[in-house]
C-alpha positions as CSV (number, residue, x, y, z in Angstrom):
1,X,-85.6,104.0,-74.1
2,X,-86.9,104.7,-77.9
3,X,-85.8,102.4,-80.6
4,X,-83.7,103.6,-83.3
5,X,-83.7,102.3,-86.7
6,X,-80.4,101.8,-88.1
7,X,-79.0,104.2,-90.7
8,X,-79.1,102.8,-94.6
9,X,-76.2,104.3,-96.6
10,X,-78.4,105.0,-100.0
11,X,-77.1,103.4,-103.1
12,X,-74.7,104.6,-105.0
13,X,-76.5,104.9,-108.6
14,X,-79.1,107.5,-106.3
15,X,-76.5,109.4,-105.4
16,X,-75.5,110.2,-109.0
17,X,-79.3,110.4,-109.8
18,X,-79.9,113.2,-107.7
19,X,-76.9,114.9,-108.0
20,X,-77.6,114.6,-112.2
21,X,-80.7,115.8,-111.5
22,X,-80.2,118.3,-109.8
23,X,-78.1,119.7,-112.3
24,X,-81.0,119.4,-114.9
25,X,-83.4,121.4,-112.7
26,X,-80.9,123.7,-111.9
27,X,-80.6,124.8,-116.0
28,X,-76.8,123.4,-115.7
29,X,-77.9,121.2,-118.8
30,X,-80.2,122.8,-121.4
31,X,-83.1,120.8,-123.4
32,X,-81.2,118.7,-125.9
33,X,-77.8,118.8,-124.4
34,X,-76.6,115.3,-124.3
35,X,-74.5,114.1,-120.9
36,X,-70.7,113.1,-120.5
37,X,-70.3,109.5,-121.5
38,X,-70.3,106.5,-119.1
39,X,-66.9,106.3,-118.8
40,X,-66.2,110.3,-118.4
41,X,-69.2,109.8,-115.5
42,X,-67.5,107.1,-113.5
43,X,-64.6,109.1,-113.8
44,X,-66.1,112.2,-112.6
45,X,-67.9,110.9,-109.8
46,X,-65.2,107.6,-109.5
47,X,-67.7,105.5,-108.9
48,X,-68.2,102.3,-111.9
49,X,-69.9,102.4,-115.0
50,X,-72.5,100.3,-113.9
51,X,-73.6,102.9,-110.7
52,X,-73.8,105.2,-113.8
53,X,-75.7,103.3,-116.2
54,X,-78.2,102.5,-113.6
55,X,-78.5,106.7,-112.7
56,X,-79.1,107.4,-116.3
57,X,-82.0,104.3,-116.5
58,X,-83.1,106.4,-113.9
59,X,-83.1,110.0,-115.1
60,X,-85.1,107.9,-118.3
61,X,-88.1,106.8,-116.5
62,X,-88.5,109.8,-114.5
63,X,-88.7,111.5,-117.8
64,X,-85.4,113.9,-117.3
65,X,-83.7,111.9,-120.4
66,X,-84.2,110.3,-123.7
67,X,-81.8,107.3,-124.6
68,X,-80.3,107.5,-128.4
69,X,-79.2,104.7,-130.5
70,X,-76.3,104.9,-133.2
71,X,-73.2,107.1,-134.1
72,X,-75.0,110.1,-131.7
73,X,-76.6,108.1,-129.3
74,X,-75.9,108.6,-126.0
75,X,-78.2,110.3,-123.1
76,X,-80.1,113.8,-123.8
77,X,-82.1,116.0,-122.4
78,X,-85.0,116.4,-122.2
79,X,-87.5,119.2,-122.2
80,X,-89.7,119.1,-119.4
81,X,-93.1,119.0,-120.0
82,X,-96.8,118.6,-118.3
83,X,-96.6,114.9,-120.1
84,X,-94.9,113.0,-117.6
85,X,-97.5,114.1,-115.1
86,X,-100.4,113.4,-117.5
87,X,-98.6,109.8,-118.3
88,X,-98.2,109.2,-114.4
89,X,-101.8,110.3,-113.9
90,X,-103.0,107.8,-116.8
91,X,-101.2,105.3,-115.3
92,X,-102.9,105.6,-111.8
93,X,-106.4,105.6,-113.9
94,X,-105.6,102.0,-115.6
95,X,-104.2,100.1,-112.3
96,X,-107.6,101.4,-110.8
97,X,-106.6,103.8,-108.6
98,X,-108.6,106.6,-110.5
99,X,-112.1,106.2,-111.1
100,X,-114.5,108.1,-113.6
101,X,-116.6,109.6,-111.2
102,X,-113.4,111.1,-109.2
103,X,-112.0,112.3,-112.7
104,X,-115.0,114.3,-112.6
105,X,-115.3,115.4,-109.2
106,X,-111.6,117.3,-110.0
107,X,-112.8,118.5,-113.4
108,X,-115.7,120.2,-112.0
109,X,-113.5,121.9,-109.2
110,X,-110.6,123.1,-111.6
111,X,-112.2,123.7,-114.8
112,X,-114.7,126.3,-113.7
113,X,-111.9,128.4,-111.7
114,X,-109.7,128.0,-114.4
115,X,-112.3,129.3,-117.3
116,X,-112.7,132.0,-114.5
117,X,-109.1,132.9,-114.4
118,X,-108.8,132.7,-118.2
119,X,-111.8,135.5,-118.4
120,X,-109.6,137.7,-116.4
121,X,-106.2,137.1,-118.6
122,X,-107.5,137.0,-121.7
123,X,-106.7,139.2,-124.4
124,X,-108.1,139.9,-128.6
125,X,-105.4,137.8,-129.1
126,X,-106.0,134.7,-127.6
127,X,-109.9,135.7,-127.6
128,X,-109.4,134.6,-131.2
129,X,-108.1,131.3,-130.7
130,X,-110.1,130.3,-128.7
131,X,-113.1,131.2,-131.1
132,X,-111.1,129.5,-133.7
133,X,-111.0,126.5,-131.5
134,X,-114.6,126.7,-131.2
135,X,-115.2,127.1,-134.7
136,X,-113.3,124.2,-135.4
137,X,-114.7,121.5,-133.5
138,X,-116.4,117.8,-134.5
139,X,-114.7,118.7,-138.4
140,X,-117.0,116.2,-140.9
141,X,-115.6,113.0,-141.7
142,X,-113.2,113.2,-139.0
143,X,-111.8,110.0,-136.6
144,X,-113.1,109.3,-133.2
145,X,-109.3,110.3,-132.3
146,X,-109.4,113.7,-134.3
147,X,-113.2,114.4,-132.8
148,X,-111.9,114.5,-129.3
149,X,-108.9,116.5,-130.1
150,X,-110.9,119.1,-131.6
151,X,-113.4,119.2,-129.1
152,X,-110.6,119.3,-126.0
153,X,-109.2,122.2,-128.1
154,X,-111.3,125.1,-126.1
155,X,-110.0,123.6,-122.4
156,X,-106.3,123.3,-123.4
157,X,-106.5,127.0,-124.9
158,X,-108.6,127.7,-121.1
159,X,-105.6,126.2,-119.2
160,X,-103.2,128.5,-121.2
161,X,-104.7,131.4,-120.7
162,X,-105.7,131.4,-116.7
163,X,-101.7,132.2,-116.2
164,X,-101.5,129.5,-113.6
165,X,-99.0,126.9,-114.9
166,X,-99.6,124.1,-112.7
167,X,-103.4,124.5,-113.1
168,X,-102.7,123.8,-116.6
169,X,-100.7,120.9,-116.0
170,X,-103.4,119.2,-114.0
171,X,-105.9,120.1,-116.7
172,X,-103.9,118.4,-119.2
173,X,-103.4,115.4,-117.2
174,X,-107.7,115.3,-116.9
175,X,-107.7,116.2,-120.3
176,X,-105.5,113.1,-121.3
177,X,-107.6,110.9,-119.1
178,X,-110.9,111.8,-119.9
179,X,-109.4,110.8,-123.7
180,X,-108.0,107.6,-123.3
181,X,-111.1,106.4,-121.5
182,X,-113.4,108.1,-124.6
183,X,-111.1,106.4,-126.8
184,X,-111.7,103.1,-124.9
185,X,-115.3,103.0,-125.0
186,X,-115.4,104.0,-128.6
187,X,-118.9,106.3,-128.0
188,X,-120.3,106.2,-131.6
189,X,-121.5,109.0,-132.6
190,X,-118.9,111.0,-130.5
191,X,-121.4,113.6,-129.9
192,X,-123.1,111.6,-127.9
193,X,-120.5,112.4,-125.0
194,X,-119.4,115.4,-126.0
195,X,-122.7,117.5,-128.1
196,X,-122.0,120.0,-131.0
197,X,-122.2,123.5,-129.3
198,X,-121.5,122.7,-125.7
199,X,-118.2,125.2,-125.0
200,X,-120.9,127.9,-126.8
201,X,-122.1,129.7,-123.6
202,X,-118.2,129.3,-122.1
203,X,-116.8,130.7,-125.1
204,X,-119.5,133.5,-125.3
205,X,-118.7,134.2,-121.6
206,X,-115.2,134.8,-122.0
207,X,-115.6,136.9,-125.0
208,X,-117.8,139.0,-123.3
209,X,-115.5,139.3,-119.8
210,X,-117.9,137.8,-117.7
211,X,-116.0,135.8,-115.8
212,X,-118.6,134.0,-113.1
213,X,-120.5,133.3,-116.1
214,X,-117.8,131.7,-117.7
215,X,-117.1,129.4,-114.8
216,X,-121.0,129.0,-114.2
217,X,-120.9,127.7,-118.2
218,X,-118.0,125.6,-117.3
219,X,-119.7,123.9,-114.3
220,X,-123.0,123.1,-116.3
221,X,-120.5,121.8,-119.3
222,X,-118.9,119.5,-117.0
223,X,-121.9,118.1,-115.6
224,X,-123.7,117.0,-119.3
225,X,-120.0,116.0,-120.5
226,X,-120.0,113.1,-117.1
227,X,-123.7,112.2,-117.3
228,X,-123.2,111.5,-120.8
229,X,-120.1,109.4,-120.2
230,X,-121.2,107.7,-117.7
231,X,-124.2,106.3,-119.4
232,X,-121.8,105.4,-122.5
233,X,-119.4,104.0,-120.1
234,X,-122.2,101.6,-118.5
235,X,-123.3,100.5,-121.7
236,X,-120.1,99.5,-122.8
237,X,-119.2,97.4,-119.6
238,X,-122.9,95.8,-119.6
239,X,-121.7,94.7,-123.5
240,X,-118.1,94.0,-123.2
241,X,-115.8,95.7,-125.5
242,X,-116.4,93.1,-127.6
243,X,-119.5,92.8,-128.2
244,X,-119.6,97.4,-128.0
245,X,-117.4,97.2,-130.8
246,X,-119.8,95.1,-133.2
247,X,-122.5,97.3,-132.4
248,X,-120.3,100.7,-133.5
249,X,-119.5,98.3,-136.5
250,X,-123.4,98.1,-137.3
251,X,-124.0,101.5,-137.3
252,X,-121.3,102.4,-139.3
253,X,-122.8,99.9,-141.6
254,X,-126.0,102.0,-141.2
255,X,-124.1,105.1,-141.9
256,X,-123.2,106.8,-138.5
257,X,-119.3,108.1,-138.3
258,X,-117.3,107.4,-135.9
C-alpha cells in the first residue's frame, strides 16, 4: 500500500503573499501605488498584523515592493524590471554556483542569435543609436566603471532591438555579471579585456542587414572578450587582489588609466 505524506496547511503570511501578488501581476496595483495599511490588511484578510507584515517582508525581497520611511512611508510598488533577475543571477555567480567559463558558454549561445534578431528588427532609428553607442565607447579619462558601461552600451542597445523580451532580460543579467567580475579584477588598462574597435564588424553588420554576419561578428567578439578575461582573471588570482591592486597602482604611477 503506497505511503502518503501528510498534508501541510501553508502558512498564513503565504497565503496573503500570493494572493498580494497576484494582484500586482494581475495590474490590480499600478507601479507606485502604495498598499492598504497593516491594520486595513489584517482587516481585510482577518488574519493579524503580524501574518501581514511578514507577507509584505516578503513581496520586499522578491522585489514586488519597496519599504518607505516617514510621514508617506508605507509599502509601494514597484516597477518590475529585468534587475531582480540580473541581482538573483549575480547572486548565484558570488556563492559559486556560476563560473566564468559557463558565463561565457551562455554569452556565446544568446548573443550571436540575439545580434541576429536585432539585424532583422532594426530600423534608421535605432541604427543610429547603436552607432552612437559605438562612437561613444572607452571616452578619455574615463573610470574603470564608466569604461565598461560604455563599452556594454552596443549589447544592451542589441538586446532591445531583437524584440524578444526575455532574451533581453538574460542578456542584461550576463551583461551585469560579466561587470561585476571586470570590476573585481580591476583589468588595467580596460582595453585589455575589452579592445577599442571590437563591436566594429557587428555594428557594420547590422548597418548593412546582414544578419549571419552580424551573429558570425558576435560569436568571434565573444570569444576575444573570454580569452582575454580569462587570462586577466588568472593573473589576478595567481597575485591576490591585493597584491593585483598594487600593481594597477604602479602603472597608474607610470601613467596608464584605469
Amino acid at each position: 500500500m503506497r505511503n502518503f505524506k501528510p498534508v501541510k496547511q501553508p502558512r498564513i503570511s503565504d497565503v496573503i503573499f500570493q494572493q498580494l501578488k497576484n494582484a500586482i501581476l494581475a495590474n490590480e496595483f499600478k507601479a507606485g501605488d502604495k498598499l492598504s495599511s497593516e491594520r486595513d490588511l489584517s482587516e481585510q484578510f482577518q488574519v493579524s498584523r503580524v501574518a501581514v507584515r511578514e507577507a509584505i517582508r516578503a513581496l520586499e525581497n522578491a522585489g514586488f515592493v519597496a519599504i518607505r520611511q516617514g510621514l508617506n512611508g508605507g509599502a509601494y510598488v514597484t516597477d518590475l524590471t529585468f534587475e531582480h533577475l540580473a541581482n538573483a543571477c549575480l547572486d548565484l555567480f558570488l556563492s559559486n554556483k556560476i563560473s566564468i567559463h559557463e558565463l561565457h558558454h551562455v554569452r556565446i549561445l544568446i548573443e550571436p542569435e540575439v545580434a541576429r534578431l536585432a539585424t532583422l528588427h532594426t530600423n534608421p532609428e535605432w541604427n543610429e543609436r547603436l552607432l552612437m553607442a559605438y562612437k561613444g565607447e572607452h571616452p578619455p579619462g574615463a573610470s574603470l566603471s564608466e569604461d565598461i558601461a560604455s563599452a556594454t552600451r552596443v549589447h544592451f542597445i542589441l538586446a532591445e532591438i531583437c524584440g524578444n523580451r526575455f532574451l533581453e532580460a538574460l542578456v542584461n543579467s550576463l551583461l551585469k555579471l560579466s561587470r561585476k567580475i571586470i570590476e573585481e579584477i580591476r583589468p588595467n588598462p580596460p582595453s585589455s579585456i575589452h579592445p577599442p574597435g571590437l563591436h566594429g564588424p557587428i555594428v557594420d553588420a547590422v548597418l548593412a542587414g546582414d544578419a549571419d554576419a552580424a551573429a558570425e561578428a558576435m560569436k568571434t567578439h565573444a570569444k576575444i572578450f573570454y580569452d582575454n578575461l580569462v587570462r586577466v582573471e588568472k593573473d589576478y588570482r595567481e597575485h591576490g587582489s591585493a597584491s593585483y591592486r598594487l600593481k594597477d597602482e604602479a602603472r597608474l604611477q607610470g601613467g596608464e588609466r584605469l
